[in-house]
C-alpha positions as CSV (number, residue, x, y, z in Angstrom):
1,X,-14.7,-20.0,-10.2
2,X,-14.3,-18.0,-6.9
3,X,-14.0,-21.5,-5.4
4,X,-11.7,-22.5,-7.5
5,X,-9.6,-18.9,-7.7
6,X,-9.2,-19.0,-3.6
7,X,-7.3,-20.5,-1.0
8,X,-9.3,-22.6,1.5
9,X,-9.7,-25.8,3.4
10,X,-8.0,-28.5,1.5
11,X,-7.1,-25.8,-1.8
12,X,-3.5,-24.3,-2.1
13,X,-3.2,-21.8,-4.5
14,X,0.5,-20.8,-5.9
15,X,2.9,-19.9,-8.4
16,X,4.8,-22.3,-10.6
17,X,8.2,-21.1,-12.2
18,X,9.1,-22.1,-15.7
19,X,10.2,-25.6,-15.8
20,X,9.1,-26.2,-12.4
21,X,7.8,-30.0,-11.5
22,X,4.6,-29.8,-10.4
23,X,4.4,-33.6,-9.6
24,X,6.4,-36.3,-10.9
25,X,5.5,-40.1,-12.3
26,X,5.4,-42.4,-9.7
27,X,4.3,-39.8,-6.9
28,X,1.8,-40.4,-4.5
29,X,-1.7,-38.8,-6.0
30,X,-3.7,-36.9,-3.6
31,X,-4.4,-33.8,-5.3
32,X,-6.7,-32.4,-8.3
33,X,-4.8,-29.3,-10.2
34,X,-6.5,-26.7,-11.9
35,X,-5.1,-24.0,-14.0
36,X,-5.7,-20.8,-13.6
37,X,-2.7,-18.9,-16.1
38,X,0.0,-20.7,-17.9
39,X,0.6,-23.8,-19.4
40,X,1.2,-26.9,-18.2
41,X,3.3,-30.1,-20.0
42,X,2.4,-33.8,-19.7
43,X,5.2,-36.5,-19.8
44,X,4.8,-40.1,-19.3
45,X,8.5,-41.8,-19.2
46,X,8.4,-45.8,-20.4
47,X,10.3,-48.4,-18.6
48,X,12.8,-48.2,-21.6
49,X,13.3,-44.5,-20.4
50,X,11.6,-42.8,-23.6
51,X,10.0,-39.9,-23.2
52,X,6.7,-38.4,-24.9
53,X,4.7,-35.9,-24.0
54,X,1.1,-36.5,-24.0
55,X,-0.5,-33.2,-23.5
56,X,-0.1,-29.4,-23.5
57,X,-2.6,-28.5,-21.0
58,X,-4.5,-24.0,-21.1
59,X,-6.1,-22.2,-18.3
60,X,-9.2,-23.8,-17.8
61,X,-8.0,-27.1,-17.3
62,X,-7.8,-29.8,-14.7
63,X,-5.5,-32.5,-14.5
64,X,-4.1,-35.3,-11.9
65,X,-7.9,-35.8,-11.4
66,X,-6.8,-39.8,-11.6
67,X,-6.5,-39.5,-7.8
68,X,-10.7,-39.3,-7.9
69,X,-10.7,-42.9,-9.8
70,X,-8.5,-44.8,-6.8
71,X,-5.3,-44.4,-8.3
72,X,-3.1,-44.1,-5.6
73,X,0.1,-42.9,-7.9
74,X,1.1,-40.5,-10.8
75,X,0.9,-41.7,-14.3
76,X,2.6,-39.0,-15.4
77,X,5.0,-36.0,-14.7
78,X,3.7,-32.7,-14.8
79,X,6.3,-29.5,-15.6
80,X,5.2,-25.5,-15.8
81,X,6.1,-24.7,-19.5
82,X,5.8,-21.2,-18.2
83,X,5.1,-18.8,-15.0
84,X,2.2,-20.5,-14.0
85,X,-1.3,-19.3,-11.3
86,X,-2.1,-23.2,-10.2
87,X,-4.6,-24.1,-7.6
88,X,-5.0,-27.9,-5.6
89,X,-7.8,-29.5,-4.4
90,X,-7.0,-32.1,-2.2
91,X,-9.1,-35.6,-3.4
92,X,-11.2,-35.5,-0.1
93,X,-12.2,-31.7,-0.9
94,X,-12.8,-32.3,-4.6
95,X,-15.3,-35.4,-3.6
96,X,-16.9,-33.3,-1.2
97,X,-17.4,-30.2,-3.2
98,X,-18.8,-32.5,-6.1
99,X,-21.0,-33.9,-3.9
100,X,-22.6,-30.7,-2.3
101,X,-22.3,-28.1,-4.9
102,X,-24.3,-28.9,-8.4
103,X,-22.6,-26.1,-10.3
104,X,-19.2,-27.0,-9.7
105,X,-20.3,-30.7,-10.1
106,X,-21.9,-29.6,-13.4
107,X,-18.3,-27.6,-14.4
108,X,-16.3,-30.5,-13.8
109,X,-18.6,-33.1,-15.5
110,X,-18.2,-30.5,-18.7
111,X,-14.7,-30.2,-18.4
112,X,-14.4,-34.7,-18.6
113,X,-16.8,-34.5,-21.2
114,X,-14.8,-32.0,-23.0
115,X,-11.8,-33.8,-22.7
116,X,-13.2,-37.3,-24.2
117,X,-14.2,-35.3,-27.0
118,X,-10.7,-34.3,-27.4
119,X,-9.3,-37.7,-27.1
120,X,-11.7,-39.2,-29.5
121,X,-10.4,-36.6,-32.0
122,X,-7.1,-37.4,-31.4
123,X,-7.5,-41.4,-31.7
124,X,-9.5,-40.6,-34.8
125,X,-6.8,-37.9,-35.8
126,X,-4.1,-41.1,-35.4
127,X,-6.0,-43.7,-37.2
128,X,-6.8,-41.6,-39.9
129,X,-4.6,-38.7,-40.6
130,X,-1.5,-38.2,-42.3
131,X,1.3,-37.2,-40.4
132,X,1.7,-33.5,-42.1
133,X,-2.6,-33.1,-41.4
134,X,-1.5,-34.3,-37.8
135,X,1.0,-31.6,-37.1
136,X,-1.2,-28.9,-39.3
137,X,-4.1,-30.1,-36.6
138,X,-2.0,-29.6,-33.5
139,X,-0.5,-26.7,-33.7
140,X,-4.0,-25.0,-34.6
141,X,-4.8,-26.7,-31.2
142,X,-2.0,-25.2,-29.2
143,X,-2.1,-21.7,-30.9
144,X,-5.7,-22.2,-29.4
145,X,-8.0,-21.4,-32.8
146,X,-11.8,-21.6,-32.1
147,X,-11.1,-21.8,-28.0
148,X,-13.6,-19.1,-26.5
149,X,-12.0,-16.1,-24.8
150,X,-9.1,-16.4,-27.4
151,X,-9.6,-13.7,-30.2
152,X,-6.2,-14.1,-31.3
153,X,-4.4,-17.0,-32.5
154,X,-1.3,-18.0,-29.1
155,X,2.1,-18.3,-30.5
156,X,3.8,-21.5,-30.5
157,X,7.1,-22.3,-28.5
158,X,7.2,-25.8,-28.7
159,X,10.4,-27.6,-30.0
160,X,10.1,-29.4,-33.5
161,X,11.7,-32.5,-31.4
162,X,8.8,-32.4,-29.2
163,X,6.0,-31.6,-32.1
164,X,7.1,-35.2,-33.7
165,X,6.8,-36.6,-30.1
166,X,3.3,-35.4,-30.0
167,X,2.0,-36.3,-33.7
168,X,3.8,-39.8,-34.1
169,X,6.4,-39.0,-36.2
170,X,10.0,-37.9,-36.8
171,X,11.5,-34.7,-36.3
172,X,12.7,-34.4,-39.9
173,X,9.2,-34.6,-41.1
174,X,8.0,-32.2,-39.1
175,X,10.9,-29.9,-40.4
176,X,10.1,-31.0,-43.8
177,X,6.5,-30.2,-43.0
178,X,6.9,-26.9,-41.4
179,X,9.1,-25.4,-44.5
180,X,6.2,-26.9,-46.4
181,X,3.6,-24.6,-44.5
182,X,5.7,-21.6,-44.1
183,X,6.7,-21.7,-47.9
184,X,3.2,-21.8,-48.4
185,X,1.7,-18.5,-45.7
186,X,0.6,-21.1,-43.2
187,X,2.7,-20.1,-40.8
188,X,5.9,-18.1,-39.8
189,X,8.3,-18.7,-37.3
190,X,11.3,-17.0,-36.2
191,X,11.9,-18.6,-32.7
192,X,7.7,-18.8,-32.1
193,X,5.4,-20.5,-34.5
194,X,3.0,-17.9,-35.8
195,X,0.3,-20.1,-37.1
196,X,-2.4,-17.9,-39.5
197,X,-5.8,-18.2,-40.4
198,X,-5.4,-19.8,-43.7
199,X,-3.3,-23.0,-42.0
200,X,-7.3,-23.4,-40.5
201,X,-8.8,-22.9,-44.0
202,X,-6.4,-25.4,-45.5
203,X,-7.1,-28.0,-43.1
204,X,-11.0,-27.9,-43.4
205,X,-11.0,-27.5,-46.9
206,X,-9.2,-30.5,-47.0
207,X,-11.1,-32.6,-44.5
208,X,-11.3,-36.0,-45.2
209,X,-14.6,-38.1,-45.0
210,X,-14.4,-41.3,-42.8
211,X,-17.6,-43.3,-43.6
212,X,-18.4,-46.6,-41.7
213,X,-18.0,-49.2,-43.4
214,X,-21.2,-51.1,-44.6
């Protein structure tokens, strides 16, 4: 952490205004971000010019870590959904460090690990899910339930637009959905998604069994 929270050789530390680009598909890669406050959207644009955002990304977080693997461009775009505390590692820093400092190696490697987990969860969420468990999953994700050093549930400011982006679906069935939950104490909103406690009951109690097939 002290590495990571200070400026150095090869690491910029700075603020990000709200709906500033941090980097843009199609950019050279060179850098590793991490996040130290704020919140960070991911946007991949198609060659038909559809947008869909593909992650909403805490403190705590890396990303643009592609640049370790030999990708030489940006997959995606990157935008501050908020004031935002980022720091860069430049790739040539982040390899060394990894390679001469077994703690942060050991950070990083839990923070990848972490991650797969998530995107299992989400494939498995896709394959699997309905669409109204989908949304009722994500938004206890981005009002941060369970995360460690969050005692209280984060409001949610995303747009119901972008909430059927994320989930697969349309944005009338997400309104549809919402009313659903709101109607029922799952949530409240009144320009920020309030999600409760009993949304999380609702969804374990409700958890579906996937058995392998035999």
């Amino acid at each position: 952490m002290v590495f990571l929270g200070q400026a150095g050789t090869g690491r910029v530390t700075r603020n990000y205004q709200k709906n500033e680009t941090i980097f843009s598909q199609g950019e050279t890669a060179r850098t590793v971000f991490y996040i130290q406050k704020g919140r960070v959207k991911v946007t991949v644009l198609s060659d038909h010019g559809k947008e869909a955002v593909i992650g909403i990304l805490t403190p705590g977080q890396f990303f643009g870590e592609v640049c370790l693997d030999g990708a030489e461009l940006r997959t995606a775009t990157a935008h501050a959904m908020e004031e935002c505390l980022l720091t860069s590692i430049s790739k040539a820093t982040m390899i060394a460090t990894l390679d001469a400092e077994p703690t942060f190696s050991a950070f990083f490697v839990a923070f990848l690990l972490s991650r797969n987990s998530r995107i299992e969860d989400d494939l498995i969420d896709q394959l699997f899910n309905s669409s109204e468990r989908r949304l009722a999953r994500l938004l206890l994700l981005l009002a941060e339930f369970g995360k460690e050093g969050s005692p209280h549930p984060v409001p949610v400011t995303l747009s119901q637009a972008t909430l059927a982006e994320m989930i697969g679906t349309t944005r009338s069935r997400v309104s549809f959905f919402m009313n659903n939950f709101r109607k029922k104490g799952l949530i409240s909103y009144n320009g920020k998604i309030e999600v409760h406690r009993s949304l999380l009951d609702a969804v374990l109690r409700d958890k579906p069994q996937i058995k392998e097939r035999e």
